[in-house]
mmCIF file of the N, C-alpha and C atoms, coordinates in Angstrom:
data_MODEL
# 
_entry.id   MODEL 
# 
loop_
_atom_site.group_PDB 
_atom_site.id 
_atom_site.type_symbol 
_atom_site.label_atom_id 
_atom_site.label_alt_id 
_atom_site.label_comp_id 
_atom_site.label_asym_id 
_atom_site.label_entity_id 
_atom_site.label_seq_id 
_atom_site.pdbx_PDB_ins_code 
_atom_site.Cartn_x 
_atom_site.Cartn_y 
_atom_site.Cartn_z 
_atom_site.occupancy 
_atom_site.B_iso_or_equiv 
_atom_site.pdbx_formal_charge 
_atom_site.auth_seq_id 
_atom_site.auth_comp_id 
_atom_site.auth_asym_id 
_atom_site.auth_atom_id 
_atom_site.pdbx_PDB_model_num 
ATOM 1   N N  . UNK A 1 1  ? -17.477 -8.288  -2.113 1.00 0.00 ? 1  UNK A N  1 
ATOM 2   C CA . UNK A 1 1  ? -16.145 -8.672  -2.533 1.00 0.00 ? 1  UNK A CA 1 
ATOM 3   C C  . UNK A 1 1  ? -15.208 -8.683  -1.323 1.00 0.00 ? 1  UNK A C  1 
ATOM 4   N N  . UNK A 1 2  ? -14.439 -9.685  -1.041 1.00 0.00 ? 2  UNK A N  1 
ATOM 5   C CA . UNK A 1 2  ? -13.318 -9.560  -0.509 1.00 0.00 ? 2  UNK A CA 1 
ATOM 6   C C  . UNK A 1 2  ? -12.164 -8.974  -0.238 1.00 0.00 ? 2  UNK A C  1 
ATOM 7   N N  . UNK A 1 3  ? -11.604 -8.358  0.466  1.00 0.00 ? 3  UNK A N  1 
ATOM 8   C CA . UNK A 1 3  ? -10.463 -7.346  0.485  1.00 0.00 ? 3  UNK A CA 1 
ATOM 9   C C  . UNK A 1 3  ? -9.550  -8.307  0.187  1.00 0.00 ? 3  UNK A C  1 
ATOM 10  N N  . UNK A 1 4  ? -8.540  -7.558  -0.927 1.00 0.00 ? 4  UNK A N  1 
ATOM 11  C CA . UNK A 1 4  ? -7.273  -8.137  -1.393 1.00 0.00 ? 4  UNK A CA 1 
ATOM 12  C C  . UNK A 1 4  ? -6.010  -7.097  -1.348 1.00 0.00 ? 4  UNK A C  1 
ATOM 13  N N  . UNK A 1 5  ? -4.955  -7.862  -0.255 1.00 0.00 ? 5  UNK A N  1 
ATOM 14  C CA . UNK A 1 5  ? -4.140  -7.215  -0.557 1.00 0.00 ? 5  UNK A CA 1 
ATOM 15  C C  . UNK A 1 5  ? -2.814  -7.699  -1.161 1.00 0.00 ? 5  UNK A C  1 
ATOM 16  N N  . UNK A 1 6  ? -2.281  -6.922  -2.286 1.00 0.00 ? 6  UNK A N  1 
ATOM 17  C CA . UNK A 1 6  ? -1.575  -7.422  -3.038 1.00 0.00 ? 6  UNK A CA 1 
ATOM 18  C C  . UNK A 1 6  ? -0.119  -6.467  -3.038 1.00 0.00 ? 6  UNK A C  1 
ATOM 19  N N  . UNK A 1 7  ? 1.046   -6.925  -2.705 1.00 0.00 ? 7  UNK A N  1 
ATOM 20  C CA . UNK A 1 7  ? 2.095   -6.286  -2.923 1.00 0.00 ? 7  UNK A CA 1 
ATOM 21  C C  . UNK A 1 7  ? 2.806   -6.144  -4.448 1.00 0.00 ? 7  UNK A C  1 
ATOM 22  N N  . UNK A 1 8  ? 2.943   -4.893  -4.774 1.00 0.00 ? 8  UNK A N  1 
ATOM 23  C CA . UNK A 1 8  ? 3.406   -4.471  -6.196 1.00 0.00 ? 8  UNK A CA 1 
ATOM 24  C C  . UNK A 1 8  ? 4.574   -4.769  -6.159 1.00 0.00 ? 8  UNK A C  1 
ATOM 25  N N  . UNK A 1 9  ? 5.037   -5.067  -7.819 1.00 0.00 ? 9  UNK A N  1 
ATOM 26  C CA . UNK A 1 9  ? 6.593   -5.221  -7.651 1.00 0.00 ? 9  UNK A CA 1 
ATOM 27  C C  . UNK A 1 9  ? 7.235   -3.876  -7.346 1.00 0.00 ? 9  UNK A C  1 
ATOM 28  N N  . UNK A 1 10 ? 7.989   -3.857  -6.191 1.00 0.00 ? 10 UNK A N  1 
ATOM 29  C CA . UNK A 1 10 ? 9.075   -2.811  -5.867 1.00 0.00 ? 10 UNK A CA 1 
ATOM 30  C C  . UNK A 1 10 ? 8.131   -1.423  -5.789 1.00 0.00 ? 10 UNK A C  1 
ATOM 31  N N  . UNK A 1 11 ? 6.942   -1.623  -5.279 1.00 0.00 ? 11 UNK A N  1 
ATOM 32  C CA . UNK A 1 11 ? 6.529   -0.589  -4.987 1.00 0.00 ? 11 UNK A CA 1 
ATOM 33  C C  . UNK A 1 11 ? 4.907   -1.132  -3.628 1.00 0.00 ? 11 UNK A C  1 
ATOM 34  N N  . UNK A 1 12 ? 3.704   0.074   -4.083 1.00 0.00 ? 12 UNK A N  1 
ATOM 35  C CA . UNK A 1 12 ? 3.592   -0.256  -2.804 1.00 0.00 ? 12 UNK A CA 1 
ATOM 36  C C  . UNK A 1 12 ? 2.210   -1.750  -2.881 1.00 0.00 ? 12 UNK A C  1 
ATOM 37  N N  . UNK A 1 13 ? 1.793   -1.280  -1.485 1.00 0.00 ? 13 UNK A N  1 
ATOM 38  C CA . UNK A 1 13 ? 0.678   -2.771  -1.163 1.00 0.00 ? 13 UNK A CA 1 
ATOM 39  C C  . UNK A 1 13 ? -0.751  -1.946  -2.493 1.00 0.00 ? 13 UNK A C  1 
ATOM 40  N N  . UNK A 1 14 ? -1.191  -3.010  -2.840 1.00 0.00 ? 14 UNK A N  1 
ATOM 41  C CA . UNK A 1 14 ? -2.484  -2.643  -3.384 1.00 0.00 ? 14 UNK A CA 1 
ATOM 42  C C  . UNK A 1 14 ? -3.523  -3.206  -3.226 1.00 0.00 ? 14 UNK A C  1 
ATOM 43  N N  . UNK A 1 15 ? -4.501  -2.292  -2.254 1.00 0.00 ? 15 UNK A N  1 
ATOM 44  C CA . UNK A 1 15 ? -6.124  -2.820  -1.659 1.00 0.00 ? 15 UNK A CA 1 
ATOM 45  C C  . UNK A 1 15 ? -6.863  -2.736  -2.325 1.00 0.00 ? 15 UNK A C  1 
ATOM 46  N N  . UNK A 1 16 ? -7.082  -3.395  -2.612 1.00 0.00 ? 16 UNK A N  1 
ATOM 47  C CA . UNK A 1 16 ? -8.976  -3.860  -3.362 1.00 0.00 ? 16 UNK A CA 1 
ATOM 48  C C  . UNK A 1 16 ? -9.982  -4.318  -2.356 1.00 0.00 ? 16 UNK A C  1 
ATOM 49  N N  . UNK A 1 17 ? -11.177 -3.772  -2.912 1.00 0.00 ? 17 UNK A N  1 
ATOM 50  C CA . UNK A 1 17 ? -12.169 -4.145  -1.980 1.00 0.00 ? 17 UNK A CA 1 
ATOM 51  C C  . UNK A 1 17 ? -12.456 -2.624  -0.803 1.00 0.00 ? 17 UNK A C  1 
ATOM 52  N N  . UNK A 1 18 ? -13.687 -2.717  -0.656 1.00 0.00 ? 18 UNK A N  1 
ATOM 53  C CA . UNK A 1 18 ? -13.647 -1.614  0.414  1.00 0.00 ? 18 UNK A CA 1 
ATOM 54  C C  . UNK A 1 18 ? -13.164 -1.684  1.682  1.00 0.00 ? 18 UNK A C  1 
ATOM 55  N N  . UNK A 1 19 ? -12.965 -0.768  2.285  1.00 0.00 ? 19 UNK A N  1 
ATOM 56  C CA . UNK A 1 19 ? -12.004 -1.040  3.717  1.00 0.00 ? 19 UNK A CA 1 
ATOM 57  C C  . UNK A 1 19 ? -12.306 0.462   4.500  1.00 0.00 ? 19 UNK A C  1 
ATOM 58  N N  . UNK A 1 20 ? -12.128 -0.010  5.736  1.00 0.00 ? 20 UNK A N  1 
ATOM 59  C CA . UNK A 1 20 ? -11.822 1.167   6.333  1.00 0.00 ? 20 UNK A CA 1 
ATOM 60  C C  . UNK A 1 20 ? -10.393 1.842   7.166  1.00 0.00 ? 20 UNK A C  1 
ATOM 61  N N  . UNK A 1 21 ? -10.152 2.547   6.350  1.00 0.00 ? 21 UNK A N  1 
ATOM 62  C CA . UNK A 1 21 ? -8.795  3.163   6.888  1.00 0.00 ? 21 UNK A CA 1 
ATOM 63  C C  . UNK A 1 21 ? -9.199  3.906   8.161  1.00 0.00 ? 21 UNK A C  1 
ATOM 64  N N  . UNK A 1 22 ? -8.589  4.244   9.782  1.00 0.00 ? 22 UNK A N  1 
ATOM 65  C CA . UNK A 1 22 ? -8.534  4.977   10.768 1.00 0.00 ? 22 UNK A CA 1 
ATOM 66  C C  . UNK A 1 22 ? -7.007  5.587   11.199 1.00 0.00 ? 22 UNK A C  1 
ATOM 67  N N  . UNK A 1 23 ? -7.306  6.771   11.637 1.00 0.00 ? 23 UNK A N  1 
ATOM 68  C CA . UNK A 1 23 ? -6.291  6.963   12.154 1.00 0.00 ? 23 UNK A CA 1 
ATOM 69  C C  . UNK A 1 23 ? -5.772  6.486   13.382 1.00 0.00 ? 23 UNK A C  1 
ATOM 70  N N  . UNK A 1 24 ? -4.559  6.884   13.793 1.00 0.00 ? 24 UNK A N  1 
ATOM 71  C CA . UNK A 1 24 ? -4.199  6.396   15.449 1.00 0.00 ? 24 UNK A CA 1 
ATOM 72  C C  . UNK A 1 24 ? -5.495  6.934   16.423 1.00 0.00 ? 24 UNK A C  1 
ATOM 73  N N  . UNK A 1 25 ? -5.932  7.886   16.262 1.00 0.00 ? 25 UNK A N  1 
ATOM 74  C CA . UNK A 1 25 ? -6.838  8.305   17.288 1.00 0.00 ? 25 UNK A CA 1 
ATOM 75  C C  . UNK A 1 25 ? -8.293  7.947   16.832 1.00 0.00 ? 25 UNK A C  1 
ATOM 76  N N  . UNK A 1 26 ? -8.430  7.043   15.850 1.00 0.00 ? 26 UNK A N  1 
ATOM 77  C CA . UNK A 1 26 ? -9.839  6.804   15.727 1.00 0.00 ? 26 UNK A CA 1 
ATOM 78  C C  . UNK A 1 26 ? -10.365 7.112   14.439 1.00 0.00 ? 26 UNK A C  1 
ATOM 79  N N  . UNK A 1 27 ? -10.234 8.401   14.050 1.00 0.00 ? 27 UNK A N  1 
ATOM 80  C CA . UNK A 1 27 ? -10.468 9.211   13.119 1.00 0.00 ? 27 UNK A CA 1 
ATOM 81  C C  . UNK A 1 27 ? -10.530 8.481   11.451 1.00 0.00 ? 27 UNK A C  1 
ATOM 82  N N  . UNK A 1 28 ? -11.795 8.100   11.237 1.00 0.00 ? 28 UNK A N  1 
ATOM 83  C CA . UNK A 1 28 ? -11.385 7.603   9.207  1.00 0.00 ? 28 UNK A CA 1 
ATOM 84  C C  . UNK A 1 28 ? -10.540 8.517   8.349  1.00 0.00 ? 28 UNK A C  1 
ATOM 85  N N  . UNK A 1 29 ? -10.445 7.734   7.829  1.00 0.00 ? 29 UNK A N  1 
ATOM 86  C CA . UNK A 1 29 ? -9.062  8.047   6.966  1.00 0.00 ? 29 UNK A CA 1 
ATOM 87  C C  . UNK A 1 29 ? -9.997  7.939   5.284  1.00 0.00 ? 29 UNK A C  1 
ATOM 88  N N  . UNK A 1 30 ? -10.533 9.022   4.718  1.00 0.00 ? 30 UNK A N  1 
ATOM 89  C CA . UNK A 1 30 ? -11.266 9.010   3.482  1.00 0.00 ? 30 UNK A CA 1 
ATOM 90  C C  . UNK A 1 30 ? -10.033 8.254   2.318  1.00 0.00 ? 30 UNK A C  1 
ATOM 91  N N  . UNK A 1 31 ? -11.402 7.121   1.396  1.00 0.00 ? 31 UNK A N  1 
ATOM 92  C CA . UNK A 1 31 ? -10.093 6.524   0.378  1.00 0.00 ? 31 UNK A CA 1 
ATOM 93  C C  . UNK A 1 31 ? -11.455 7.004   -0.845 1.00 0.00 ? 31 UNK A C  1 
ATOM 94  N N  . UNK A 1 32 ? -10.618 6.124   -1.503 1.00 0.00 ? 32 UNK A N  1 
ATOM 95  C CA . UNK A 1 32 ? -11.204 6.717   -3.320 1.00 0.00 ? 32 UNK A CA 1 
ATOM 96  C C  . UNK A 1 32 ? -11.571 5.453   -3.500 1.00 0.00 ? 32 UNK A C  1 
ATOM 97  N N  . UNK A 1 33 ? -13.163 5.525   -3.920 1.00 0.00 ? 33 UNK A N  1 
ATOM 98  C CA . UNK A 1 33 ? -13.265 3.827   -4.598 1.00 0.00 ? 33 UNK A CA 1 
ATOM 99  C C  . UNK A 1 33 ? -12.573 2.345   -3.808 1.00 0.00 ? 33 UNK A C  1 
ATOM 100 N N  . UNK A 1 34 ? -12.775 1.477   -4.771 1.00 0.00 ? 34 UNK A N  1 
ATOM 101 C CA . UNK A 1 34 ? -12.241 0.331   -4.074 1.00 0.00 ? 34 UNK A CA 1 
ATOM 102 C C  . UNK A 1 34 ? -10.867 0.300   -4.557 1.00 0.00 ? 34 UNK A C  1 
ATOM 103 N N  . UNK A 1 35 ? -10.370 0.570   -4.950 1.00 0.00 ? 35 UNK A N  1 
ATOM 104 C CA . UNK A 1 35 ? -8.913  0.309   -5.171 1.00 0.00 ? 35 UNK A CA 1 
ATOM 105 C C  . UNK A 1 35 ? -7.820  1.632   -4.348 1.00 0.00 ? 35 UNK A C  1 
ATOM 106 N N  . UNK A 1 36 ? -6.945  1.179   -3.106 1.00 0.00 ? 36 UNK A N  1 
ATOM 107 C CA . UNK A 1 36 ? -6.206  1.571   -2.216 1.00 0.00 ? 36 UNK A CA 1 
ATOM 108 C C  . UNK A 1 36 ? -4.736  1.246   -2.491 1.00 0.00 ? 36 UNK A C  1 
ATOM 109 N N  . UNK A 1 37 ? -3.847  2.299   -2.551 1.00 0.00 ? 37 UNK A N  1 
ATOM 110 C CA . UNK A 1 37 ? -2.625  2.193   -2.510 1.00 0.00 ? 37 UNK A CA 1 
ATOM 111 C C  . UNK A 1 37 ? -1.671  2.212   -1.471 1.00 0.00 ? 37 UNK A C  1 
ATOM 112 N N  . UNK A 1 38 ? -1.077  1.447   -0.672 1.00 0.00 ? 38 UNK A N  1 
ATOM 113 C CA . UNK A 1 38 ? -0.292  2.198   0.899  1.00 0.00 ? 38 UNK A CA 1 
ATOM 114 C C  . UNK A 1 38 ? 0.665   1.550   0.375  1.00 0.00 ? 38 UNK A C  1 
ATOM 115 N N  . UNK A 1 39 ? 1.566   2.528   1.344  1.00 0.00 ? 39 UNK A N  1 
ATOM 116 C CA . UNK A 1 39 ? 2.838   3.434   1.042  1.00 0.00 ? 39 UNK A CA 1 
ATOM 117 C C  . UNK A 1 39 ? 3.479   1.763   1.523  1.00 0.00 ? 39 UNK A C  1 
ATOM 118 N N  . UNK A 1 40 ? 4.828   1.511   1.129  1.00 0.00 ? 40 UNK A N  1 
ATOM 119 C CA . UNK A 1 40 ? 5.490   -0.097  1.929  1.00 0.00 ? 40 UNK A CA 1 
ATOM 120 C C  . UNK A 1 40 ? 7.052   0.577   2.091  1.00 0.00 ? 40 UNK A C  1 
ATOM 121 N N  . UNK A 1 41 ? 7.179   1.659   1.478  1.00 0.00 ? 41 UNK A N  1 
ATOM 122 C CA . UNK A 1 41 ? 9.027   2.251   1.423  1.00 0.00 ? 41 UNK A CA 1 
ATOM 123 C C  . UNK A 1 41 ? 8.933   2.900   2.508  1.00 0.00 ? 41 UNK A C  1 
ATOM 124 N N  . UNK A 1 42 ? 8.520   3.659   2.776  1.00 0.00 ? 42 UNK A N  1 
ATOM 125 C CA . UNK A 1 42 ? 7.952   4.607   4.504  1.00 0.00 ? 42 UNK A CA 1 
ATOM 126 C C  . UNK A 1 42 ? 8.919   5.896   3.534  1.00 0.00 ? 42 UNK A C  1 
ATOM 127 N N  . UNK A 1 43 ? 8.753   6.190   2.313  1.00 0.00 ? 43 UNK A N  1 
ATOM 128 C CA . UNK A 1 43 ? 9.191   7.361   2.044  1.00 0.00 ? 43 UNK A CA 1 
ATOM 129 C C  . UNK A 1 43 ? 7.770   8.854   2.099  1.00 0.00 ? 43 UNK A C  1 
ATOM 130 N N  . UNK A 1 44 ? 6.522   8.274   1.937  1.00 0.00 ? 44 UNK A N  1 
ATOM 131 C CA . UNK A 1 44 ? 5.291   8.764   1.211  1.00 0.00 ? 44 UNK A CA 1 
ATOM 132 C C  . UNK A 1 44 ? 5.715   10.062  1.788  1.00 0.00 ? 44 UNK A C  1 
ATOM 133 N N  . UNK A 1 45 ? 5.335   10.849  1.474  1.00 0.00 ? 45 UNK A N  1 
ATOM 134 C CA . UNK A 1 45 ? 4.857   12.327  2.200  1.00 0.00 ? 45 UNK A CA 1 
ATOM 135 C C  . UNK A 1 45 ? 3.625   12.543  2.698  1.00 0.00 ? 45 UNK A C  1 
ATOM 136 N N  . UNK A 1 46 ? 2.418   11.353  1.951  1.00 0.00 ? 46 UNK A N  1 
ATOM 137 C CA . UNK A 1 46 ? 0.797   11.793  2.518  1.00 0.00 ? 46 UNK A CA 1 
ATOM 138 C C  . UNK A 1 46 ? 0.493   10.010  2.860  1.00 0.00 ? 46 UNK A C  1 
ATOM 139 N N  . UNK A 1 47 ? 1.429   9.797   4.000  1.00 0.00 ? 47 UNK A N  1 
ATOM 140 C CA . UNK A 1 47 ? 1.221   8.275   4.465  1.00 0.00 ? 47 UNK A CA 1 
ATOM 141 C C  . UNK A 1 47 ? 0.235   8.440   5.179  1.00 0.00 ? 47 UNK A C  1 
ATOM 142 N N  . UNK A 1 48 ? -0.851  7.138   4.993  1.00 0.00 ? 48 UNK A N  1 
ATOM 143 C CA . UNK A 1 48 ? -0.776  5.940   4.315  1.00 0.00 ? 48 UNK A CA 1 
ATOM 144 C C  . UNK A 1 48 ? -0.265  5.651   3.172  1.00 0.00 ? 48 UNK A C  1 
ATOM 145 N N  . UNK A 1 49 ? -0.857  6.860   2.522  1.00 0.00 ? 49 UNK A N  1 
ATOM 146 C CA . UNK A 1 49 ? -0.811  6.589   0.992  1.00 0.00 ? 49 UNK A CA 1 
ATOM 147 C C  . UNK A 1 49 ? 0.659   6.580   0.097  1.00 0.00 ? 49 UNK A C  1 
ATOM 148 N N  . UNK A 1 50 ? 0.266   5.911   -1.004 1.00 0.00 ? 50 UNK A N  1 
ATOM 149 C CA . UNK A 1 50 ? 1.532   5.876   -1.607 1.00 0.00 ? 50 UNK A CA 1 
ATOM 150 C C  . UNK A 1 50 ? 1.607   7.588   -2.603 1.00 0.00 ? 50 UNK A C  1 
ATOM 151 N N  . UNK A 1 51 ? 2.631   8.136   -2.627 1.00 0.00 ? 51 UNK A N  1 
ATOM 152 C CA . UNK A 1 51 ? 2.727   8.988   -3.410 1.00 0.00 ? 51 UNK A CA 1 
ATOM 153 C C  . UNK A 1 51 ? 3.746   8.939   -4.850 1.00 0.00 ? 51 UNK A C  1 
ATOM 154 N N  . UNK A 1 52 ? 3.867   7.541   -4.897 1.00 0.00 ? 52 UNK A N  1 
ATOM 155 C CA . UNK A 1 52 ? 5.361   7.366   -6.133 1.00 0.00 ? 52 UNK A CA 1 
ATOM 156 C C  . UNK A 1 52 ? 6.867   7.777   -5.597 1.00 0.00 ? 52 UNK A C  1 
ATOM 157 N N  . UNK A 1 53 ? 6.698   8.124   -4.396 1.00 0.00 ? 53 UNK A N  1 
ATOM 158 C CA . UNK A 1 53 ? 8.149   8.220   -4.019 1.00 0.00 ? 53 UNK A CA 1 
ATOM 159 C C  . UNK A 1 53 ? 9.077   6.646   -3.608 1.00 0.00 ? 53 UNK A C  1 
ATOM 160 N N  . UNK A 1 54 ? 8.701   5.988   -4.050 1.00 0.00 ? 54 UNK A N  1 
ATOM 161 C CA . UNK A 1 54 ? 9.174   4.401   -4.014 1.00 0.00 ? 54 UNK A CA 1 
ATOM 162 C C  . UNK A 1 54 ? 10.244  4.414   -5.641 1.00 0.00 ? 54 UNK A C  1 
ATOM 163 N N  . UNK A 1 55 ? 9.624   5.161   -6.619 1.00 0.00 ? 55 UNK A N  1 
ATOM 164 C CA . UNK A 1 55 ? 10.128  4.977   -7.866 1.00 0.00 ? 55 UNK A CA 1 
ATOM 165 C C  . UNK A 1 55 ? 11.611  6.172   -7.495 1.00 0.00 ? 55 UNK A C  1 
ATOM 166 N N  . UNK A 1 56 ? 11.590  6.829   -6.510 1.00 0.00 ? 56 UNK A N  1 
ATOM 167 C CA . UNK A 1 56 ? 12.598  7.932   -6.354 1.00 0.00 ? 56 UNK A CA 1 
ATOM 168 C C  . UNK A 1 56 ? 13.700  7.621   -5.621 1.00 0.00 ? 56 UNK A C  1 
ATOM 169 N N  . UNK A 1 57 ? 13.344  7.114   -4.978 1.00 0.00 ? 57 UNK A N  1 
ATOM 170 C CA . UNK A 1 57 ? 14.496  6.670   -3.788 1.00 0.00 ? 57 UNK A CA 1 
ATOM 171 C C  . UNK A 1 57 ? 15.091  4.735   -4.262 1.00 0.00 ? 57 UNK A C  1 
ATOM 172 N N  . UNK A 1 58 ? 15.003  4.523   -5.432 1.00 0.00 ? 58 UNK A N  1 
ATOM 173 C CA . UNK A 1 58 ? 14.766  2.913   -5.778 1.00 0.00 ? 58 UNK A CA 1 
ATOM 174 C C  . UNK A 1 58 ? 14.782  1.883   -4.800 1.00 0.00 ? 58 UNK A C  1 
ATOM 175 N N  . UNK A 1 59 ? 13.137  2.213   -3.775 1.00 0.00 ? 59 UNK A N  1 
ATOM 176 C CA . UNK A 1 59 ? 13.150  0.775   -2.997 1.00 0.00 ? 59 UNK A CA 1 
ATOM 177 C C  . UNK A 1 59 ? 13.255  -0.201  -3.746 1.00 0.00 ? 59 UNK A C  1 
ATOM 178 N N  . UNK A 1 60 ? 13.188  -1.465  -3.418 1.00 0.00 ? 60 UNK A N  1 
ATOM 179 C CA . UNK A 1 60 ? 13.358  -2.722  -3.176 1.00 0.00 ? 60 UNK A CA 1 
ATOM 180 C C  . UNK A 1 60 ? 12.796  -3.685  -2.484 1.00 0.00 ? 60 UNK A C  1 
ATOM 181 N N  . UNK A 1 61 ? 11.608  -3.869  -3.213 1.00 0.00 ? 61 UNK A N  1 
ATOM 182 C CA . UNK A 1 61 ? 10.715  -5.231  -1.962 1.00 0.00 ? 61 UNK A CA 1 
ATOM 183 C C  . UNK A 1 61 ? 11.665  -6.165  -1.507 1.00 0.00 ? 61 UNK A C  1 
ATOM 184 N N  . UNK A 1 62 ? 11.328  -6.911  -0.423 1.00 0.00 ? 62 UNK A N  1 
ATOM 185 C CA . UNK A 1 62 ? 12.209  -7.810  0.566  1.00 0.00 ? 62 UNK A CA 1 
ATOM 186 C C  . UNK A 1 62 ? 12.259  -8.919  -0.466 1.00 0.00 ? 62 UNK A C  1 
ATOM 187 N N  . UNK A 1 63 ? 12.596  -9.947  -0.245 1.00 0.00 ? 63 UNK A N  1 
ATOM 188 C CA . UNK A 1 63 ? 13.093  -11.299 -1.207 1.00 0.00 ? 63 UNK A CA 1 
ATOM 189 C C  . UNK A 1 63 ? 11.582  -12.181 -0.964 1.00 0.00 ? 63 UNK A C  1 
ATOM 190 N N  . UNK A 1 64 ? 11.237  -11.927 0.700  1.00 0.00 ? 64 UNK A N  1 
ATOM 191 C CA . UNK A 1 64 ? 10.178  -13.014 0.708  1.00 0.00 ? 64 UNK A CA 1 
ATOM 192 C C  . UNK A 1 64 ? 8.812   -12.364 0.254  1.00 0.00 ? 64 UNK A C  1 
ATOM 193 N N  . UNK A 1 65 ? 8.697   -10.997 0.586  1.00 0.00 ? 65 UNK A N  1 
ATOM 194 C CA . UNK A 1 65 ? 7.744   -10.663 -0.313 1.00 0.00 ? 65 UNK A CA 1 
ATOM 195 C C  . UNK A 1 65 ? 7.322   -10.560 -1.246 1.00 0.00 ? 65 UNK A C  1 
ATOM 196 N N  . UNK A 1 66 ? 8.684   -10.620 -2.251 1.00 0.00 ? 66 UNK A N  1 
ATOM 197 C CA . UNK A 1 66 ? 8.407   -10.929 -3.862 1.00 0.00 ? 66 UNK A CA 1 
ATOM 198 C C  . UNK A 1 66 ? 8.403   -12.798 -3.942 1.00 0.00 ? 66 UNK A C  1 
ATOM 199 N N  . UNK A 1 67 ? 8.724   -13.476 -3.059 1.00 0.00 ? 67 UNK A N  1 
ATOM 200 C CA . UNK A 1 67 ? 8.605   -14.786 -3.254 1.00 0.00 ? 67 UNK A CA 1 
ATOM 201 C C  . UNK A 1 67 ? 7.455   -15.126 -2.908 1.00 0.00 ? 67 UNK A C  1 
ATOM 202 N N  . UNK A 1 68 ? 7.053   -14.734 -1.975 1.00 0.00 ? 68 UNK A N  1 
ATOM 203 C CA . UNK A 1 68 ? 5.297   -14.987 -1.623 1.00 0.00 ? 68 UNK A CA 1 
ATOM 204 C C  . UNK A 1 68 ? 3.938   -14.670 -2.558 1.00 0.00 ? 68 UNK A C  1 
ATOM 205 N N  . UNK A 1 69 ? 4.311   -13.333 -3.404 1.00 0.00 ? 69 UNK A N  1 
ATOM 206 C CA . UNK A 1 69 ? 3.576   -12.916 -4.841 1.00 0.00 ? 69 UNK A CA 1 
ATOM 207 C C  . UNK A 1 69 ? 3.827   -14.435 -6.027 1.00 0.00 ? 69 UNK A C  1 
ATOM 208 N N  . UNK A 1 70 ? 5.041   -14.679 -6.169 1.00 0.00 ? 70 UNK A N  1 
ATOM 209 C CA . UNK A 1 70 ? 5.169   -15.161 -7.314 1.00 0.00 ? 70 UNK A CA 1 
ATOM 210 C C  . UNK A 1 70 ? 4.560   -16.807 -7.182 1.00 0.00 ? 70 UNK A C  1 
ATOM 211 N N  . UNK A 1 71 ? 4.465   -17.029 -5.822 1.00 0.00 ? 71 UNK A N  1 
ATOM 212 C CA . UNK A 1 71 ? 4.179   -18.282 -5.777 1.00 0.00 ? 71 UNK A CA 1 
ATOM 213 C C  . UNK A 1 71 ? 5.115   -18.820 -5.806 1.00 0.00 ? 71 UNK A C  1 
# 
């Protein structure tokens, strides 16, 4: 399968497909299954990942990123 990444409304990116996450120094970054959540508000506390702090602080996807989803 193909990696898909898909931006949520007003929250974060969502990866499908397997992938490999690394850190800056190299290091993998363990995910769960094929389905990946990263963080797009830069609020997370355990970034990459998204932790729902997008629903707390009420980001706001950019205009073209929700225009680029909708087609």
């Amino acid at each position: 399968m193909a990696v898909k990444i898909t931006p949520t409304n007003n929250g974060p990116y969502m990866v499908e497909g397997e992938v490999e996450l690394v850190s800056p120094s190299g290091k993998p970054i363990p995910t769960k299954g094929g389905k990946t959540f990263l963080c797009r508000c830069g609020g997370s506390t355990n970034k990459p990942f998204c932790d729902g702090t997008h629903s707390k602080t009420g980001f706001q996807a950019a205009e073209a990123a929700v225009a680029a989803q909708e087609g």
